[in-house]
VOLUM-982396 format. One record per residue: x, y, z of N, C-alpha, C, O, CB in turn; residue in three letters. Coordinates in steps of 0.05 Angstrom, whole numbers. Glycine has a CB too. Layout:
BEGIN
+--------+--------+--------+--------+---------+--------+--------+--------+--------+--------+--------+--------+--------+---------+--------+---------+
|  neast | nnorth |    nup | caeast | canorth |   caup |  ceast | cnorth |    cup |  oeast | onorth |    oup | cbeast | cbnorth |   cbup | residuo |
+--------+--------+--------+--------+---------+--------+--------+--------+--------+--------+--------+--------+--------+---------+--------+---------+
|      X |      Y |      Z |      X |       Y |      Z |      X |      Y |      Z |      X |      Y |      Z |      X |       Y |      Z |     ALA |
...
+--------+--------+--------+--------+---------+--------+--------+--------+--------+--------+--------+--------+--------+---------+--------+---------+
***
This chain:
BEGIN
+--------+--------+--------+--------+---------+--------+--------+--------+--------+--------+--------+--------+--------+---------+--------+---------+
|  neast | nnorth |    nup | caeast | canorth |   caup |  ceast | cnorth |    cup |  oeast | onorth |    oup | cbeast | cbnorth |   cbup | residuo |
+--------+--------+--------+--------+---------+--------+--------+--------+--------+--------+--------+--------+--------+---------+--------+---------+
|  -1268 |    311 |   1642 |  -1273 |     283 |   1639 |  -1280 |    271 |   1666 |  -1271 |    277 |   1688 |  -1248 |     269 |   1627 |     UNK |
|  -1297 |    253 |   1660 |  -1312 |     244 |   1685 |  -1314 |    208 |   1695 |  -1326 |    191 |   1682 |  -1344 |     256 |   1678 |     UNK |
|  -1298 |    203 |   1721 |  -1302 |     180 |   1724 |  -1318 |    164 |   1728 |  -1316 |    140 |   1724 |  -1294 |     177 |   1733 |     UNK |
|  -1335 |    174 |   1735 |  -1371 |     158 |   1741 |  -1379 |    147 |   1709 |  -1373 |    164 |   1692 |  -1403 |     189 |   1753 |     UNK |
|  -1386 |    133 |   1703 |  -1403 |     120 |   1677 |  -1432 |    114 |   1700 |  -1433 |     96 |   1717 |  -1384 |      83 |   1658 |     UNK |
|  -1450 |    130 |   1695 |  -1483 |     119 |   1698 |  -1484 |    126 |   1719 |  -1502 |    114 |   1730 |  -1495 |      89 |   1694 |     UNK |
|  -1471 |    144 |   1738 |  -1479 |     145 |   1763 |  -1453 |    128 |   1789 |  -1451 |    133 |   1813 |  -1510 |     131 |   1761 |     UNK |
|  -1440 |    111 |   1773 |  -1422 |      89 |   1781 |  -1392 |    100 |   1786 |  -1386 |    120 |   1773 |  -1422 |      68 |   1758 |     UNK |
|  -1374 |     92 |   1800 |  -1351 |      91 |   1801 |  -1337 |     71 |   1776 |  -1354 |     56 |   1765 |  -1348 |      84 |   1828 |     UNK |
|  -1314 |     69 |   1769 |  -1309 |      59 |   1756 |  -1290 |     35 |   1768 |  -1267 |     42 |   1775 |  -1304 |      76 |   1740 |     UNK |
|  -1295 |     14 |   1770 |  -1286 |      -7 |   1798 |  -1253 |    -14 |   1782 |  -1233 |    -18 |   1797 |  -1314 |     -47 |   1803 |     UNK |
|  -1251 |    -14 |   1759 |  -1222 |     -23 |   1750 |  -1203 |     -6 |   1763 |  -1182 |    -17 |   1770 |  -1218 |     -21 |   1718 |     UNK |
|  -1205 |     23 |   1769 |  -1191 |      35 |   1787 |  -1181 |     25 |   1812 |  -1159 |     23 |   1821 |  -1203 |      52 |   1792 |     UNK |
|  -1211 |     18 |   1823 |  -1197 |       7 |   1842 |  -1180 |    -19 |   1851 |  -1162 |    -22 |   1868 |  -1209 |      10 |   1855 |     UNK |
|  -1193 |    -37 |   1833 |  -1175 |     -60 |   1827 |  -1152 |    -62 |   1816 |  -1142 |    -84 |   1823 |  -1185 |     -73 |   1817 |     UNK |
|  -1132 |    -48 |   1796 |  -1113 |     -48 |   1787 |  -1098 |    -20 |   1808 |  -1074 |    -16 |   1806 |  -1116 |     -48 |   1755 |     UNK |
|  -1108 |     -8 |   1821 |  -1093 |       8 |   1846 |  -1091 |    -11 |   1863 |  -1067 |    -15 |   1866 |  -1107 |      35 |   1861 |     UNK |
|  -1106 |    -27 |   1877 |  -1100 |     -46 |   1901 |  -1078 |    -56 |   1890 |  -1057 |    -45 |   1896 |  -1121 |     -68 |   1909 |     UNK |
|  -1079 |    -84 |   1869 |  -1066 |     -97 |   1846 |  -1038 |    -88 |   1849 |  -1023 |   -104 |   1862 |  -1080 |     -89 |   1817 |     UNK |
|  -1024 |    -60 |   1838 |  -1007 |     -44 |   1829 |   -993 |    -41 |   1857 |   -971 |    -50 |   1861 |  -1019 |     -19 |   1813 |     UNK |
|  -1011 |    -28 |   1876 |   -993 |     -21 |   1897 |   -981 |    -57 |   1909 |   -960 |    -66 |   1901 |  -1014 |       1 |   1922 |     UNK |
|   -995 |    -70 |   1924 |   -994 |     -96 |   1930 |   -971 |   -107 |   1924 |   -953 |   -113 |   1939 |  -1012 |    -109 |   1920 |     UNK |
|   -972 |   -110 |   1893 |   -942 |    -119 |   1874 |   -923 |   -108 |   1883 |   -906 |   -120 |   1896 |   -938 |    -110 |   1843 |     UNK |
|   -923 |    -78 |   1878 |   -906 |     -62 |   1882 |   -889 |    -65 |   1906 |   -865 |    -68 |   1903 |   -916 |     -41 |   1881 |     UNK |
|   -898 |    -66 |   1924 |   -895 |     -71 |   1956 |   -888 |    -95 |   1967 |   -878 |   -100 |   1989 |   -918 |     -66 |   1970 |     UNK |
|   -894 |   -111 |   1945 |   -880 |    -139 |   1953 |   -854 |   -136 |   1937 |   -832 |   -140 |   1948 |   -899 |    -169 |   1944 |     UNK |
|   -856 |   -127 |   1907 |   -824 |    -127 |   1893 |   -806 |   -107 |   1908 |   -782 |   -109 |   1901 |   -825 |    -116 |   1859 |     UNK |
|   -812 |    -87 |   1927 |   -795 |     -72 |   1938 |   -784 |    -89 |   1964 |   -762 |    -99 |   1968 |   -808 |     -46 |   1944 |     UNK |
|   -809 |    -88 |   1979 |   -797 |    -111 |   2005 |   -776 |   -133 |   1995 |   -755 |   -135 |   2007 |   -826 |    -132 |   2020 |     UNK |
|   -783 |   -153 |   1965 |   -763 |    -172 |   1958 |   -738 |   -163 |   1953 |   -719 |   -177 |   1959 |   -770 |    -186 |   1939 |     UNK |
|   -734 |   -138 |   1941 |   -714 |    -125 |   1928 |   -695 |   -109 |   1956 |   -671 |   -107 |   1957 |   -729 |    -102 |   1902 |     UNK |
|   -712 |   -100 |   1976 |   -691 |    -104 |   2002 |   -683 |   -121 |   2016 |   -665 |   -119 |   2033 |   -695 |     -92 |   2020 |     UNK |
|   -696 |   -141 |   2012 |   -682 |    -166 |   2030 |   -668 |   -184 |   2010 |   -671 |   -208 |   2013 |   -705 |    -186 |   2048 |     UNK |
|   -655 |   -176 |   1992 |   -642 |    -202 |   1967 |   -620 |   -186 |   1984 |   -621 |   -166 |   1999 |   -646 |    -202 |   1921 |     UNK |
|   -598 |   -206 |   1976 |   -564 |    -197 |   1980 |   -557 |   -185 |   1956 |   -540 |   -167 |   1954 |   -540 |    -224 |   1983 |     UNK |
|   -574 |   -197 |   1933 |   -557 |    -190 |   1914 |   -579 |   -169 |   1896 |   -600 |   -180 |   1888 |   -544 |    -219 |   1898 |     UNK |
|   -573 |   -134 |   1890 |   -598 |    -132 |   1883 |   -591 |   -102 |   1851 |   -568 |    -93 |   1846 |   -619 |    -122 |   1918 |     UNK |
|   -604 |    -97 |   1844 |   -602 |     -89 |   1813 |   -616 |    -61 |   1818 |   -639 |    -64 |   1826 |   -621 |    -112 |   1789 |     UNK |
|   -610 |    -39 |   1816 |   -630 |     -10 |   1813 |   -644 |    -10 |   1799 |   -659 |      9 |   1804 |   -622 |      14 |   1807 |     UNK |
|   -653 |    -26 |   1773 |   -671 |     -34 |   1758 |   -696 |    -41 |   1770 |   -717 |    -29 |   1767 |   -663 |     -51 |   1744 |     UNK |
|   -693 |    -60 |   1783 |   -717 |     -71 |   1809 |   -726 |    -46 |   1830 |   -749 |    -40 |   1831 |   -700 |    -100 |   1833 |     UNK |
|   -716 |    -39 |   1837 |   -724 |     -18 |   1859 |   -739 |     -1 |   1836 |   -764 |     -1 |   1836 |   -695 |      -1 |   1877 |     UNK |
|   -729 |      9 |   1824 |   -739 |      32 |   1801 |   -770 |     19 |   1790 |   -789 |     35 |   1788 |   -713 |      32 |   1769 |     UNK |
|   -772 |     -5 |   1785 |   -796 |     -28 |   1775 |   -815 |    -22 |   1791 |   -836 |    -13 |   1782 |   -790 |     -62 |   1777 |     UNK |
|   -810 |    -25 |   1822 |   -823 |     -36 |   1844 |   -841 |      2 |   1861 |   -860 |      3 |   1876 |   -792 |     -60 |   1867 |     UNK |
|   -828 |     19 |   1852 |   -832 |      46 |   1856 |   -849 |     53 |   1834 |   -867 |     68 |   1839 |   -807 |      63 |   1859 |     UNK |
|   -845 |     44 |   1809 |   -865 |      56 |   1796 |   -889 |     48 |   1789 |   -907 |     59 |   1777 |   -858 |      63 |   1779 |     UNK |
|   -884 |     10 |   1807 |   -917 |       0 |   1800 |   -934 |     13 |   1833 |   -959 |     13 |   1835 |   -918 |     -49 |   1797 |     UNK |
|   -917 |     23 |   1855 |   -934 |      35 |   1871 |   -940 |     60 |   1866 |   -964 |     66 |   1870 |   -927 |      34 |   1892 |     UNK |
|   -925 |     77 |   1857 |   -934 |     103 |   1846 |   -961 |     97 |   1826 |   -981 |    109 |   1833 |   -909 |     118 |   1830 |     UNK |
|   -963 |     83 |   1807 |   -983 |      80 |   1788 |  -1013 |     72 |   1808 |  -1034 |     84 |   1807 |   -972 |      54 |   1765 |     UNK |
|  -1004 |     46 |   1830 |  -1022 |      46 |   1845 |  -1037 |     62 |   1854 |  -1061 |     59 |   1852 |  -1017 |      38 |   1859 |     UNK |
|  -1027 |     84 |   1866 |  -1029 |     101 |   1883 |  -1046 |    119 |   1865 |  -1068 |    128 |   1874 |  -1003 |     111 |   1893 |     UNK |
|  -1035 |    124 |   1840 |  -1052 |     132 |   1820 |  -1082 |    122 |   1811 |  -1101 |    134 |   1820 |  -1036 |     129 |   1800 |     UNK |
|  -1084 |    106 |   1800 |  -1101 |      95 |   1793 |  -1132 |     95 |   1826 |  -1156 |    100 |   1826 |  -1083 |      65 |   1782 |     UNK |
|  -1113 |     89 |   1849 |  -1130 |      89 |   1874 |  -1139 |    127 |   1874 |  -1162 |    135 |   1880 |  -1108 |      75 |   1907 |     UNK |
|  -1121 |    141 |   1869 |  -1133 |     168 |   1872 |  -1149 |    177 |   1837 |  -1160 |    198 |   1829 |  -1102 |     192 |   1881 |     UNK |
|  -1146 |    157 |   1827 |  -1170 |     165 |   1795 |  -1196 |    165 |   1813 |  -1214 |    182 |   1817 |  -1174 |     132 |   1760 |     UNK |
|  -1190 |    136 |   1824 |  -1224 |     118 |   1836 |  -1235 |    135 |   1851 |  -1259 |    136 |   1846 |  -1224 |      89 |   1856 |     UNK |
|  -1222 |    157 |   1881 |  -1227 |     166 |   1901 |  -1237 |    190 |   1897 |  -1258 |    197 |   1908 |  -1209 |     165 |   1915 |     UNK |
|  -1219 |    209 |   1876 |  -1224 |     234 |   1873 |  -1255 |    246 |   1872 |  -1274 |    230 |   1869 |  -1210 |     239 |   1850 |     UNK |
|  -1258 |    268 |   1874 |  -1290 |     278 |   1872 |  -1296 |    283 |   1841 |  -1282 |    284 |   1820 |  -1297 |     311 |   1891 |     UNK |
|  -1313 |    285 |   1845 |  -1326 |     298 |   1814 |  -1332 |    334 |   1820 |  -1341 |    348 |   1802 |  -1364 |     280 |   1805 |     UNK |
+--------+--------+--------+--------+---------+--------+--------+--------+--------+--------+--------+--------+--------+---------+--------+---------+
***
């Protein structure tokens, strides 16, 4: 299966990887500086950067 359509990259990759990580990285940074904080959030905030990270290596990868 092939990410190119027409010759093209497929740009949603890379916009919901930027997107994903970004979030992510801000709900982690928030989730260490609260006093008061939940393993639920940390867990949230790790898996919207992992997905990031994902989605940025769909966009990058070779054919």
């Amino acid at each position: 299966m092939s990410n190119l359509k027409g010759g093209k990259r497929n740009k949603w990759y890379l916009i919901l990887g930027i997107l994903f990580l970004v979030y992510g990285a801000y709900r982690l940074y928030d989730h260490l500086t609260a006093e008061v904080t939940d393993n639920f959030g940390a867990i949230l905030a790790v898996g919207f950067i992992i997905f990031g990270i994902y989605d940025l290596f769909r966009y990058f990868r070779k054919v």
